[in-house]
DRENGU-454526 format. One line per field, with one value per atom (N, C-alpha, C): residue in one letter; chain; atom name; x, y, z. Coordinates in nm, 3 decimals. Layout:
! DRENGU-454526
rest c(A:...)
kette c(A:...)
atom c(CA:...)
px c(X:...)
py c(Y:...)
pz c(Z:...)
END
This chain:
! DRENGU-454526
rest c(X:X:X:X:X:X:X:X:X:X:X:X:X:X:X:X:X:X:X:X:X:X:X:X:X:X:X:X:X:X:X:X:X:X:X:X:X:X:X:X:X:X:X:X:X:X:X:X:X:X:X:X:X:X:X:X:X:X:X:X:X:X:X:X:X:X:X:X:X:X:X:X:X:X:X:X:X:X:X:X:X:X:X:X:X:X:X:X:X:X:X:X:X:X:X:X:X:X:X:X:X:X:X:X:X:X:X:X:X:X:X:X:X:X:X:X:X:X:X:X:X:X:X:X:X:X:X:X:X:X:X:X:X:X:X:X:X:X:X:X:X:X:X:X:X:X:X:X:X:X:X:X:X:X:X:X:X:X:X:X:X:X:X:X:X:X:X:X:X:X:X:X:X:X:X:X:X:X:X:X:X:X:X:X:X:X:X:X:X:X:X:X:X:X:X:X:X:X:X:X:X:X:X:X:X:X:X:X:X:X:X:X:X:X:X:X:X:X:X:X:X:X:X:X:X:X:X:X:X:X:X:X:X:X:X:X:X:X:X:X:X:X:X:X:X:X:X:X:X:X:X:X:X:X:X:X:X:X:X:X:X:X:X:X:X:X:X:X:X:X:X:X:X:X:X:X:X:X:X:X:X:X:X:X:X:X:X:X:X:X:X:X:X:X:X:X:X:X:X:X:X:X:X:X:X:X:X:X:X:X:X:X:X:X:X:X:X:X:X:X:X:X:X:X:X:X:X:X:X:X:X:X:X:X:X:X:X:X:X)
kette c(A:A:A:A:A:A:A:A:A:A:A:A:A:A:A:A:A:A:A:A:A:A:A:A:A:A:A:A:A:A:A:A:A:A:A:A:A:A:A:A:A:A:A:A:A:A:A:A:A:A:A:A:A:A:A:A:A:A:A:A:A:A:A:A:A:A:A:A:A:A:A:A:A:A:A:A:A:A:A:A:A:A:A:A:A:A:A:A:A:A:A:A:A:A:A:A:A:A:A:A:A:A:A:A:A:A:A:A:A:A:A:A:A:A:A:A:A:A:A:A:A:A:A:A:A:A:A:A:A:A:A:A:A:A:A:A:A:A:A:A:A:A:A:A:A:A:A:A:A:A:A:A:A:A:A:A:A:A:A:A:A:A:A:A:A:A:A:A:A:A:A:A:A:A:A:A:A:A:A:A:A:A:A:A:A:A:A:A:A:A:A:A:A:A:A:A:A:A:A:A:A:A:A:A:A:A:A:A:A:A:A:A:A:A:A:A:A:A:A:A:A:A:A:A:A:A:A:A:A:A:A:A:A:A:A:A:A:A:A:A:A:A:A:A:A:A:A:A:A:A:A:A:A:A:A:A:A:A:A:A:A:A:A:A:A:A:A:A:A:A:A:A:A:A:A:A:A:A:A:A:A:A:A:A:A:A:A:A:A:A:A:A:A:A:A:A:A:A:A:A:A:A:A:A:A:A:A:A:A:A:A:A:A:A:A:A:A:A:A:A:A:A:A:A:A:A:A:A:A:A:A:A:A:A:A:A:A:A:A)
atom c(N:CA:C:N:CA:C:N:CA:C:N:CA:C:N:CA:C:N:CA:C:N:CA:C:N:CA:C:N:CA:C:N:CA:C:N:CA:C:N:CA:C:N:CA:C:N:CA:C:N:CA:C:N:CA:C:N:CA:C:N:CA:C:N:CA:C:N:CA:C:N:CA:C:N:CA:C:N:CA:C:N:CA:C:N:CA:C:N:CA:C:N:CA:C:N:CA:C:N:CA:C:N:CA:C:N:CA:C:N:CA:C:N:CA:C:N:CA:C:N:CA:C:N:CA:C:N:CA:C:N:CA:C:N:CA:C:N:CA:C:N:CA:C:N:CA:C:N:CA:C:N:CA:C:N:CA:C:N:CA:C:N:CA:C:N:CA:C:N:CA:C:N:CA:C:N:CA:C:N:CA:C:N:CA:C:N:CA:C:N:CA:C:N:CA:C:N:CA:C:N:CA:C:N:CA:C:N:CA:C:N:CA:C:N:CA:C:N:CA:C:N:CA:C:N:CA:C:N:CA:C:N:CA:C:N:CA:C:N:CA:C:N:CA:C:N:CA:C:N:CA:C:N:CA:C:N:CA:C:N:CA:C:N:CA:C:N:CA:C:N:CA:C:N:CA:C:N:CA:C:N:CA:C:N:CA:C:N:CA:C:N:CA:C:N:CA:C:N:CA:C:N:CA:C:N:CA:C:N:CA:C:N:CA:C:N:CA:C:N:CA:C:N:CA:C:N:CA:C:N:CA:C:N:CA:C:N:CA:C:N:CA:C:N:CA:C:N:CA:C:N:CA:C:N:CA:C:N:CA:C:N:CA:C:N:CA:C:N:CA:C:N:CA:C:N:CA:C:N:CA:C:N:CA:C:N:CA:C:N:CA:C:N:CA:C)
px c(-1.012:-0.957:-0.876:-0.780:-0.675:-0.689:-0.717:-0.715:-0.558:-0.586:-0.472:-0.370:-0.239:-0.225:-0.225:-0.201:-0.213:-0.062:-0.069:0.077:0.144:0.260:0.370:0.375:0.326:0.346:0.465:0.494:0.678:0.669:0.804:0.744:0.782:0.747:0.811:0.936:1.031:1.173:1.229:1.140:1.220:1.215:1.153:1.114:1.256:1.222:1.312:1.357:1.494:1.528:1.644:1.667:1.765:1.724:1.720:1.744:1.842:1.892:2.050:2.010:2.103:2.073:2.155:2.081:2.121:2.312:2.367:2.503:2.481:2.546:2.543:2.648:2.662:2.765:2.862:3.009:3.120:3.072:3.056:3.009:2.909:2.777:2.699:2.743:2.834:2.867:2.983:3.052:3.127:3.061:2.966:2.808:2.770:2.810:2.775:2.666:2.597:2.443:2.491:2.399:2.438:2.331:2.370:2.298:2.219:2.073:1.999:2.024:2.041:2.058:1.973:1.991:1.908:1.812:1.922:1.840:1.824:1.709:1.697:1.737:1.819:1.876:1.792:1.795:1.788:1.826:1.686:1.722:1.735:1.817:1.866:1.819:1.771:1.706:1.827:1.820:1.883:1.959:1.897:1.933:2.043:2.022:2.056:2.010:1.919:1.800:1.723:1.694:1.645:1.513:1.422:1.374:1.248:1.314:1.254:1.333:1.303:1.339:1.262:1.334:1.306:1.194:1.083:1.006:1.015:1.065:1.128:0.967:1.005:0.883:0.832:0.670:0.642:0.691:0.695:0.734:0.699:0.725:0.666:0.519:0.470:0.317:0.251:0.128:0.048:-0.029:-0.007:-0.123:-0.249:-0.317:-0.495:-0.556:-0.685:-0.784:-0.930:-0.948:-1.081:-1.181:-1.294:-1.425:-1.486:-1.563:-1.671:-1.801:-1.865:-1.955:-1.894:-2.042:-1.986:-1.950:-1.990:-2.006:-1.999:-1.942:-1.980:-2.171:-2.204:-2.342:-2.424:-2.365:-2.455:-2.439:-2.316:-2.250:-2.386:-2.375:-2.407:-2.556:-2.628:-2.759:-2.776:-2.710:-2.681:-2.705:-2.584:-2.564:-2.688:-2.771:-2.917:-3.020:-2.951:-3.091:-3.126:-3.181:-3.194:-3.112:-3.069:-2.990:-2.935:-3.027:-3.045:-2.982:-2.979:-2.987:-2.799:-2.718:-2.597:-2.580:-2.615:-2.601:-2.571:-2.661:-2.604:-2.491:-2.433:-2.270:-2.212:-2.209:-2.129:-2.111:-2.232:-2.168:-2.135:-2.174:-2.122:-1.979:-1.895:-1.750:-1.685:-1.748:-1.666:-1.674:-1.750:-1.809:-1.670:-1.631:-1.536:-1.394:-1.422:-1.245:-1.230:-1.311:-1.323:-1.282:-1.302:-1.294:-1.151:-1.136:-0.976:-0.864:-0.919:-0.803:-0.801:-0.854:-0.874:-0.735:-0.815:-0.744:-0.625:-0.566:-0.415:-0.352:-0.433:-0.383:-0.416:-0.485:-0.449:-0.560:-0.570:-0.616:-0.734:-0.863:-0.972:-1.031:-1.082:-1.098:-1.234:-1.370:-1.446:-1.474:-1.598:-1.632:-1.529:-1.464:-1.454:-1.519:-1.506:-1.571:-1.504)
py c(2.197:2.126:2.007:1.972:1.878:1.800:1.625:1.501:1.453:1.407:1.354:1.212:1.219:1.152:0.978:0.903:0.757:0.717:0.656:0.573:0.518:0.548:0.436:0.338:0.211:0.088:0.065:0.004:-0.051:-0.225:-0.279:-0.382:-0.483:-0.605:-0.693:-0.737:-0.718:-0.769:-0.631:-0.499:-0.389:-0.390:-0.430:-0.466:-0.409:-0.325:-0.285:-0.409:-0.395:-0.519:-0.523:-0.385:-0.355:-0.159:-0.161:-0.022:-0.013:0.118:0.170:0.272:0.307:0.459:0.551:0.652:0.753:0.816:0.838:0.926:1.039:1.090:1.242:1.303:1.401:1.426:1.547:1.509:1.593:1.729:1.822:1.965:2.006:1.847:1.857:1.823:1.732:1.678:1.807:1.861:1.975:2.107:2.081:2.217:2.171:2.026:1.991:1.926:1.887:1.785:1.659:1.588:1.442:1.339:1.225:1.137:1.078:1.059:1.035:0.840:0.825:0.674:0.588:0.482:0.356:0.315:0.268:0.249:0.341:0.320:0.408:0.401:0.476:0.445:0.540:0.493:0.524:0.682:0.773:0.888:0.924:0.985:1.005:1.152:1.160:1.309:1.372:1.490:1.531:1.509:1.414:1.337:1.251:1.214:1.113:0.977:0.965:0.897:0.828:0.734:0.677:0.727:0.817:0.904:0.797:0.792:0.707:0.596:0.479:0.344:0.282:0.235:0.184:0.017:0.022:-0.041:-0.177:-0.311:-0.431:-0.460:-0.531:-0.586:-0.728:-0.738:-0.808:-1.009:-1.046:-1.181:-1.322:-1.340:-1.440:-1.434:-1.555:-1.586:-1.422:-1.493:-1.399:-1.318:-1.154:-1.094:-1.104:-1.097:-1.117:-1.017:-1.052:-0.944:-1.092:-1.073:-1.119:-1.038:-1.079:-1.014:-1.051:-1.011:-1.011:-1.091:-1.153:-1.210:-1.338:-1.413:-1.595:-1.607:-1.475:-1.512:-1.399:-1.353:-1.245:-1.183:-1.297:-1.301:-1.278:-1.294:-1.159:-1.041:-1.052:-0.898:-0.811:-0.897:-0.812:-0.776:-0.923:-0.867:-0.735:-0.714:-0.654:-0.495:-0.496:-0.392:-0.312:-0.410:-0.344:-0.275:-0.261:-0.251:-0.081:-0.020:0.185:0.247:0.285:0.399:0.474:0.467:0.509:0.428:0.270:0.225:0.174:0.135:0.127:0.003:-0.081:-0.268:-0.197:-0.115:-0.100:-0.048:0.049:0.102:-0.012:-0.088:-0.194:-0.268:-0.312:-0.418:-0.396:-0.211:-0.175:-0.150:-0.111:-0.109:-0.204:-0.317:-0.482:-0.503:-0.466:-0.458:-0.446:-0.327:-0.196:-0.244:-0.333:-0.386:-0.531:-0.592:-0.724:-0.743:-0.577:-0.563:-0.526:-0.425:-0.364:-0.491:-0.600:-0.675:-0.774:-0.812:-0.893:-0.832:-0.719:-0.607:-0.630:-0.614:-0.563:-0.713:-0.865:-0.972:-1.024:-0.959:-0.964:-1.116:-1.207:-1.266:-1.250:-1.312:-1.246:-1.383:-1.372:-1.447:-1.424:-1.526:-1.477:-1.551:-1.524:-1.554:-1.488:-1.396:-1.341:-1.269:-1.277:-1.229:-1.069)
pz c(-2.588:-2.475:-2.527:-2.482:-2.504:-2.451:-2.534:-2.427:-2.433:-2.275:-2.237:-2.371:-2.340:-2.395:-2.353:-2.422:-2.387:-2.353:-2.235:-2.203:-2.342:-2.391:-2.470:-2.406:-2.496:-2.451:-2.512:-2.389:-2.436:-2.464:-2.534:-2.594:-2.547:-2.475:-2.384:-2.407:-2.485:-2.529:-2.498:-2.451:-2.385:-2.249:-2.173:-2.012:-1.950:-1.788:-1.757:-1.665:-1.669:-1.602:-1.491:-1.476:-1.389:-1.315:-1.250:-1.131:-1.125:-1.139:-1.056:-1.021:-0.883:-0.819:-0.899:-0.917:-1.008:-0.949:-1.005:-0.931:-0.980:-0.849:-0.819:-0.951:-0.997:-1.055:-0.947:-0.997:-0.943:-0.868:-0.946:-0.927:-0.813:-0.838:-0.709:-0.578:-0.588:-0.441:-0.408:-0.484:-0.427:-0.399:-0.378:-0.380:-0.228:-0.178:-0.021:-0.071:-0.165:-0.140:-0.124:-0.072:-0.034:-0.094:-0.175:-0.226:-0.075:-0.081:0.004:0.034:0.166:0.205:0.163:0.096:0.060:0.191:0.281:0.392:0.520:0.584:0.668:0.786:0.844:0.977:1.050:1.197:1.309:1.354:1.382:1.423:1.571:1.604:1.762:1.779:1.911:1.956:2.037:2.111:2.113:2.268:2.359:2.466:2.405:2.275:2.235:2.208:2.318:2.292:2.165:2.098:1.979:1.973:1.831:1.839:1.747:1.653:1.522:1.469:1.446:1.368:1.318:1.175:1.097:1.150:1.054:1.092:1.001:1.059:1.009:0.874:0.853:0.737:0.777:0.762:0.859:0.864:0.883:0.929:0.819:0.708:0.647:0.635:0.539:0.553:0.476:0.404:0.304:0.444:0.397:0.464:0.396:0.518:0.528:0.597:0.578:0.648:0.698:0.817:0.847:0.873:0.789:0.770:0.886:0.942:1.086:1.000:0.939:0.847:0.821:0.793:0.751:0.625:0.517:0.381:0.276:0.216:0.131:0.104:0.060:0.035:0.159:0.283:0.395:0.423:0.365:0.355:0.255:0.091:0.023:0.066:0.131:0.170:0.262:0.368:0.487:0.370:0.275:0.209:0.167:0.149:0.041:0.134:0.245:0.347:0.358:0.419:0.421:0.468:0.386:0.412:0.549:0.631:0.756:0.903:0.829:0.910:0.934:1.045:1.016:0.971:0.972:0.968:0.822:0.752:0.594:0.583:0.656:0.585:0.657:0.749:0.778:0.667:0.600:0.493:0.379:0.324:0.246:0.231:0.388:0.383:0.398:0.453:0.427:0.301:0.229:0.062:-0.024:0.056:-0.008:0.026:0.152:0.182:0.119:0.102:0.027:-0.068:-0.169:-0.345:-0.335:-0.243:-0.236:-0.185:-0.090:-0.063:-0.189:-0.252:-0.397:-0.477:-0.500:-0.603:-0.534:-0.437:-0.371:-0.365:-0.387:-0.360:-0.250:-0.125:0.005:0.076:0.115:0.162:0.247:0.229:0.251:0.345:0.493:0.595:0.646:0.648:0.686:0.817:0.911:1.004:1.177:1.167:1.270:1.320:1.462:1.542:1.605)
END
């Protein structure tokens, strides 16, 4: 069995430092394909009617998440309790969104209701 190989680390004085959209070459665009739009416009049905649009990005200010708990540490107690009972997957999945909004950056708010 063959282990996978390990990522090439590239070396910080190689860092990519620019994107460009790829071009089509000659031959393809005379074949009829079309380089796909950067941005997404607005699809019209067949009323004419606006079907689907593009969804703006949200408004300034760090996203967050508020936890329903005063504290991590009731969470984790909550967590330890039987199996059976739900108060435990409750605080095991605030558990689970707590670690994931960390990980993602996301701002973590406790005491809602």
């Amino acid at each position: 069995m063959a282990l996978p190989e390990a990522a090439p680390e590239i070396p910080p004085d190689q860092g990519v430092t620019e994107v460009r959209e790829p071009e089509l070459p000659p031959a393809v665009q005379d074949a009829g394909v079309q380089q796909a739009p950067s941005q997404v416009q607005p699809v019209q049905g067949d009323g004419g009617q606006q079907i689907v649009q593009p969804v703006p990005a949200p408004a300034g200010g760090t996203p967050s998440i508020t936890v329903p708990a005063q504290n991590q540490e009731a969470l984790t107690q909550i967590a330890k309790g039987k199996a059976d009972d739900s108060r435990t997957w409750f605080g095991v999945f605030w558990l689970f969104k707590i670690k994931k909004a960390l990980k993602d950056g996301i701002q973590v708010l406790f005491g809602g209701n």
